[in-house]
N, C-alpha and C positions, 0 to 999 in steps of 0.2 A: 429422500433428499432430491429436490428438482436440480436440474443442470446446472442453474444460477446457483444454487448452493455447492453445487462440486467444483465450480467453476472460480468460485470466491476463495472457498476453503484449501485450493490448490497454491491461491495468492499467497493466503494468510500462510499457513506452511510454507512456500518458499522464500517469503518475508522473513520469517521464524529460522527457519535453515541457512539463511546468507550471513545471521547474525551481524544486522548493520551496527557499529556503536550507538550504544543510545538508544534506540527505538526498541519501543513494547507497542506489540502486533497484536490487535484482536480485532471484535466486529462488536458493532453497537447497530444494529435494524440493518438495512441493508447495506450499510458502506464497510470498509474495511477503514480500521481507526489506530492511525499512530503515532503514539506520544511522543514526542521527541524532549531527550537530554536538553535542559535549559543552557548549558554553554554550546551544545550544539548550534549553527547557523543556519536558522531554517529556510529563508532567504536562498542560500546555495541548495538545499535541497530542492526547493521547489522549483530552481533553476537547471535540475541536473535528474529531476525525477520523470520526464519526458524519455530521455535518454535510456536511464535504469529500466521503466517503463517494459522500454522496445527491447530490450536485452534480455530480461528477466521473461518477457511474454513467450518466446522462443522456447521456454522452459516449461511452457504448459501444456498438456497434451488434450484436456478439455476444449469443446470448443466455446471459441469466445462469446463472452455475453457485456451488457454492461456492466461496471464497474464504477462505485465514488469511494475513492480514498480519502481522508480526511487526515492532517497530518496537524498535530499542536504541541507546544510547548510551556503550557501555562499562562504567554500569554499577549501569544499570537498564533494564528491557525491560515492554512490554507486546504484548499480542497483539489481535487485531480479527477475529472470525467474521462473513465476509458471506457467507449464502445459507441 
């Protein structure tokens, strides 16, 4: 597994381990991909996952690489560039 791979798979586990409501964490090619609960408000996520982001990164002991998260709820999506 290259470092991008331990490095992603680190996310996805601690994505998986926060147990946000709502969100199913996996990988689809290179991004990490998360569905979000249709009553969820994806709007505030994407306004508050900058934030989580920088909190959550603190928690990785890989070192950092880039990252595209991709976050949808059937039907609307946004995406998040870390690195």
């Amino acid at each position: 597994m290259t470092t991008t791979g331990k490095y992603r798979s680190s996310w996805v586990q601690i994505l998986k381990d926060k147990q946000f409501p709502g969100w199913e964490v996996g990988v689809h090619g290179q991004a990490i991909v998360v569905k979000i609960a249709p009553e969820r408000d994806l709007k505030e996520i994407e306004n508050q996952f900058p934030k989580t982001f920088s909190e959550l990164s603190a928690e990785i002991k890989e070192p950092k690489e880039w990252l595209k998260f991709i976050f949808y709820n059937g039907t609307s999506r946004f995406q998040y560039i870390a690195g």
